[in-house]
N, C-alpha and C positions, 0 to 999 in steps of 0.2 A: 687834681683837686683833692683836696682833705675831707677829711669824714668829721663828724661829729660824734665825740664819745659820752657816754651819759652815762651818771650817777645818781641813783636812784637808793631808797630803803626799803628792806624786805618784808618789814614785819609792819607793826601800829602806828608807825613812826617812831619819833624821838632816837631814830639807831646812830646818830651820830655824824649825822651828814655833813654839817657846817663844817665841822673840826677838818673832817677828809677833805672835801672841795677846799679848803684853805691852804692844806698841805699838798696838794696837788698843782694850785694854781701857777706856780711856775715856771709846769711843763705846758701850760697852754696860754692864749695869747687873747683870749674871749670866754668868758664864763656866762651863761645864759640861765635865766628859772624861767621853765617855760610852765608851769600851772600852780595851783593855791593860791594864799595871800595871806592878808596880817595873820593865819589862825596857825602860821608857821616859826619855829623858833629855831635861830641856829644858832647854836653856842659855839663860841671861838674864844680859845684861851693861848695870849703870847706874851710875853715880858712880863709877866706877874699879873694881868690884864684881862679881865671877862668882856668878851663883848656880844649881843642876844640878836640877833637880827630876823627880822619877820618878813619881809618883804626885798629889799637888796638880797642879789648875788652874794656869796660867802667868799669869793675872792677881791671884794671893794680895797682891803690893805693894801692892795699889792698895784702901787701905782700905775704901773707898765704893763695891766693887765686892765681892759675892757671887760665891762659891765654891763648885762643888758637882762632886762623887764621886760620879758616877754607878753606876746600877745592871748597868752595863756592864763598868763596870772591875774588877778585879780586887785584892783589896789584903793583901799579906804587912803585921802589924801593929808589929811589928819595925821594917821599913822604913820605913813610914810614922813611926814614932814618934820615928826617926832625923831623918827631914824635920823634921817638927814643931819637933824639939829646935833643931835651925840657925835653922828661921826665928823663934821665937822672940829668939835671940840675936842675929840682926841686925835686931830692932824689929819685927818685926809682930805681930802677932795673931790667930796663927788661930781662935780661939774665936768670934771674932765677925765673922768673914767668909769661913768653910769650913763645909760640911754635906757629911756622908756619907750615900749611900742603905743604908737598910735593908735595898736587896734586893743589894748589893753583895758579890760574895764571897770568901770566907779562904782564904789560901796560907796553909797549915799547914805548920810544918816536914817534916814528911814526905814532903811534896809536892814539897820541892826534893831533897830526896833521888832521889827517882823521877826526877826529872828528868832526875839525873846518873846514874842504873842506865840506863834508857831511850838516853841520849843515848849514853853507853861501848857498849852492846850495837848499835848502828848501826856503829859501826866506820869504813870510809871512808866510808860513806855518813851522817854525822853532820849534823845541818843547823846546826851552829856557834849552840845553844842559848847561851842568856843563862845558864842553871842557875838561874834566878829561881824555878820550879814554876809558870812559865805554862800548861803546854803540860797537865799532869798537873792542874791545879786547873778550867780550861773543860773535860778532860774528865769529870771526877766534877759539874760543872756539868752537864751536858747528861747525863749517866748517874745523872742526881737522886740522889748523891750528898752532894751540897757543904754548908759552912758559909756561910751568910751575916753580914756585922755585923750583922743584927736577932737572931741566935740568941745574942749577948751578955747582951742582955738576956731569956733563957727560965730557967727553974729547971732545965730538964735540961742546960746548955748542955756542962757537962764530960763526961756520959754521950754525948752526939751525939760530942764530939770524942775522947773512946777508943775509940767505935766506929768511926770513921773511920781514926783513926791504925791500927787493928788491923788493918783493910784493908788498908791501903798496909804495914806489916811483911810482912803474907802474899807481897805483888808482890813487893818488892823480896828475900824468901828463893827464889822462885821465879827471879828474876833470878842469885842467889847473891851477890848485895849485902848487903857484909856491914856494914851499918849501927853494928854495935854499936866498930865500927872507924871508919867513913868521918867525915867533917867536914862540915860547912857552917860556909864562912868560916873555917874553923879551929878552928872548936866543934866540940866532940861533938855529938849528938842531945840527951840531956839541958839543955848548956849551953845550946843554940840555942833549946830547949824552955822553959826556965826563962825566959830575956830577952824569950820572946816572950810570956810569958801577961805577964809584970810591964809589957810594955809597951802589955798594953790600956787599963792605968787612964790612959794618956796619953790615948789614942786616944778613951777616950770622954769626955772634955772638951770634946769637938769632938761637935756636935748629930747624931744620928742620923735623918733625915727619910723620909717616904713620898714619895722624889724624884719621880716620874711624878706626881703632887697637888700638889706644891711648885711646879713648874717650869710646869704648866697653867694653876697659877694665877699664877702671873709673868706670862705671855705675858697672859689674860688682863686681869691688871690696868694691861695697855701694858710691861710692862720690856722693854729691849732683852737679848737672850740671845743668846753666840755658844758653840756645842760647839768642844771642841778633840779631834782626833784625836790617837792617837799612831802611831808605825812609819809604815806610808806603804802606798799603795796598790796596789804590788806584793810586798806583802805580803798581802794580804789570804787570808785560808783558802778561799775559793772562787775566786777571781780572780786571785791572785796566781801564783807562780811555784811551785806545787804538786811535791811536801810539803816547798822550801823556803822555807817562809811562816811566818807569827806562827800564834796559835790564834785569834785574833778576826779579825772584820769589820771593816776598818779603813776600808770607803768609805765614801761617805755616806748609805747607806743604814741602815747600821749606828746611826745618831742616831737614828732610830725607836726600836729597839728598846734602845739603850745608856738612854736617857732617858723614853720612854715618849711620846711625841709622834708625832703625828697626820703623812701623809707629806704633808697640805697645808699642815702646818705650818713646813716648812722652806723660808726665805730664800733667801739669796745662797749661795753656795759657792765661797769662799775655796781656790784648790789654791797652796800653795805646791811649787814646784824650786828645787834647783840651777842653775847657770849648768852643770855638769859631772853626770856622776852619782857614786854611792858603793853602796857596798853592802858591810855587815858577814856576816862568815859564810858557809856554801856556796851555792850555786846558781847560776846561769844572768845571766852578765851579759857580753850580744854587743858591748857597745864598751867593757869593760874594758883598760888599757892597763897590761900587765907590762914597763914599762920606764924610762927617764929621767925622761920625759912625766907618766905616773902618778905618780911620785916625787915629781916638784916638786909636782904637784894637793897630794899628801898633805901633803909639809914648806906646803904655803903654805898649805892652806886648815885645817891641824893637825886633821888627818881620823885622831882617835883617840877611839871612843865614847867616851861621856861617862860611861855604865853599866859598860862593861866595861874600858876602858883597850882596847881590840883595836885594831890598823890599820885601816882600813878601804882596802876595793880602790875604786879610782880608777878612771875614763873619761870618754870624751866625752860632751855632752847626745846621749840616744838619742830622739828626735821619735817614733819609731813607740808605744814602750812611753808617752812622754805624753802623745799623743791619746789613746792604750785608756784610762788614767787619767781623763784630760777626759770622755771618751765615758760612763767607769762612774760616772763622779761628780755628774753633769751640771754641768761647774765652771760658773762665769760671771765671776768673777776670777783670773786669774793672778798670781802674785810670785813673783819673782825672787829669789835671797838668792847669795850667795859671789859674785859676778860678778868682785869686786876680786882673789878668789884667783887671776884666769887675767890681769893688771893685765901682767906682763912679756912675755906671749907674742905674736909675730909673727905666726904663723898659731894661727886654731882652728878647729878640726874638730866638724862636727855631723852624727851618723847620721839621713838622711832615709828610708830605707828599708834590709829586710835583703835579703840574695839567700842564696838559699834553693833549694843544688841547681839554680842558674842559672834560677831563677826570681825577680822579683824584685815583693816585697812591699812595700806599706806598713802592715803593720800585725805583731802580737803575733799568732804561732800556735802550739796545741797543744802542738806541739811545740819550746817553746822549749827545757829542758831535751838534746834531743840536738845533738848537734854537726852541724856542718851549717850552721850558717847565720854570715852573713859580713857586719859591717855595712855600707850603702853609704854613704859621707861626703860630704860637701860643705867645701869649707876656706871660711874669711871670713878677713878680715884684721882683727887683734887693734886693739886700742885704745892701748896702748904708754903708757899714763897711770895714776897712781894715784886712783883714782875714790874711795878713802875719806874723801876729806877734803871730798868736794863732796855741798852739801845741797841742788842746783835740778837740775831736769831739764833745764832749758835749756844748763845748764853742762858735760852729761856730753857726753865726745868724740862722734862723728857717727858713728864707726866703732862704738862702742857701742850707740848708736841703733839705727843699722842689724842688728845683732845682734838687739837686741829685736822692730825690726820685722819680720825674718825668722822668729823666733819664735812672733811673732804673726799672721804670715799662715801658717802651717803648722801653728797650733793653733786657729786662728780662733777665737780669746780672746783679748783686751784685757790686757796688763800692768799693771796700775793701781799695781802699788806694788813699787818696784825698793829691794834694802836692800844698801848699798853697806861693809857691816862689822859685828861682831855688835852694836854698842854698839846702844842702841834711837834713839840721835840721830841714825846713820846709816843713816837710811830716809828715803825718797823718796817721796811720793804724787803718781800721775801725776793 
């Protein structure tokens, strides 16, 4: 029997993940996302060709390779149905190389409403929400609550969802959210409401499976299967940068229970970073840099969600927060992705430890959220070359090298695959 190998991001997200599971999916025969949902964006660039995806697997291109929607993720059908319509248009087919699990659950319109009552009544302490109805849809998940796509197909299925929507009216008059005014996307409630039931007949075109049965029996029958994460691992709702985090498990632990597999079932574990870090929205990020420096990160490495259109804040690679990563995920490969964004700079800076009240640390504590702590750097000397045009490892400058093998002896993890630009050409397998 096969294992399942998983592909996961180390930092706030946005590390790159689409691009990797893209270039990867050849070597396996089953691509799985087993948590998030639309607040995820994967950028895939091939044939002169951007494509964004939030909800599908990142290996959909690749005809002869299976698709599946785990029972982890989360799916607004709306959105989904929005995807579908694109990828259709630029030639694929997702009919017959996408399956959604049954046990998968609905972001109901209302849901994102809550989202935005919830997120307005935090005030400064807002955690810079997607407004997707992440956060409000795991929790009526976990408060047995929720719709699932298996409830599509029940005879009660419109009864389950006016009693649910009646719920969330109650919260949100209790909020003094006044729905019968507010917008999603600049629909009404109703407009939003209407697009979304019309948009199930899309959705269910697309095979509805007892994915945890499906995917055992892959492994099973030898297929090679890689899970794809989304957001990143300091995100994570236990482990993450608490309470500004996602609402799922974004480690790899999370594959277990996203997919339904056995914990002796999982492979290798793929962590993708940054060469830099990023991070969208509030919270705690000790080598964020508000100045010049950050600027150029941003203009070069075009560090604007891909979901939201937002900035994203810029800094140096922080070492301490991606061991805790390495540590929670048990990675075994590392890659590397934007390297070529830092291509002009003379020196760069990497946080090896923090100091902490003149104590100094090498790791993520408790207390990262309070102020207080101060990263400690190390400079290297930049590489002053444009690496995106080079496709050998042999070829990339020494001063680059050295960068990685610093990296690598501070993560003691192996870089195995350096991606030197988004295109999927511009990858590197060491």
């Amino acid at each position: 029997m096969t294992k399942v190998d998983v592909l996961l991001g180390l930092q706030w997200g946005d590390e790159g993940k689409g691009k990797i599971v893209d270039v990867l999916t050849g070597d396996y025969d089953l691509i799985a996302r087993f948590q998030g949902g639309p607040n995820a964006g994967h950028t895939l660039e091939f044939d002169g060709q951007k494509h964004v995806l939030h909800t599908i697997p990142s290996g959909i291109f690749h005809p002869n390779t299976m698709n599946l929607i785990g029972n982890g993720v989360i799916i607004d059908v709306l959105i989904l149905h929005r995807e579908l319509t694109k990828l259709i248009d630029k030639g694929a087919i997702p009919s017959k190389n996408l399956l959604i699990s049954k046990k998968a659950h609905l972001i109901i319109p209302t849901h994102r409403m809550l989202d935005a009552a919830y997120e307005r009544s935090k005030g400064e302490m807002k955690i810079g929400s997607t407004l997707k109805g992440i956060g409000p849809t795991y929790t009526d998940k976990v408060a047995r609550n929720g719709l699932r796509i298996g409830d599509f197909l029940t005879a009660n299925f419109m009864e389950k969802y006016q009693n649910l929507k009646e719920k969330h009216l109650q919260i949100l008059d209790s909020y003094g959210f006044e729905y019968q005014t507010e917008t999603i996307e600049g629909m009404s409630l109703e407009e939003y409401e209407k697009q979304w039931f019309s948009a199930i007949e899309t959705v269910r075109t697309i095979p509805f499976v007892d994915s945890e049965h499906y995917i055992n029996q892959q492994l099973k029958a030898g297929k090679r299967v890689l899970a794809e994460g989304a957001q990143g691992s300091l995100l994570d709702i236990d482990f993450g940068s608490y309470p500004f985090v996602t609402s799922s498990n974004t480690i790899s632990a999370a594959v277990c229970t996203g997919l339904g597999i056995a914990p002796n079932k999982v492979g290798k574990v793929y962590g993708v970073f940054k060469a830099y870090c990023t991070r969208v929205g509030s919270g705690p990020f000790p080598t964020e840099l508000s100045n010049d420096t950050g600027q150029l990160l941003r203009d070069n490495g075009h560090e604007y969600g891909s979901t939201t259109g937002r900035p994203r804040r810029c800094g140096w690679l922080d070492l301490p927060a991606l061991r805790y990563a390495i540590m929670l995920n048990g990675v075994t490969d590392l890659i590397i992705t934007k390297a070529d964004v830092m291509d002009s700079f003379e020196t760069i800076d990497v946080c090896t430890h923090y100091n902490i009240d003149g104590e100094i640390v090498d790791m993520i504590p408790y207390e990262l959220n309070n102020a207080g702590i101060e990263p400690v750097f190390k400079s290297l000397e930049g590489w002053k070359t444009n690496i995106s045009a080079i496709n050998k490892i042999e070829l990339l400058p020494t001063t680059f090298m050295d960068y990685i093998r610093f990296v690598e002896q501070e993560a003691e993890v192996p870089v195995t695959i350096v991606s030197t630009g988004p295109d999927r050409e511009q990858t590197i397998i060491r």
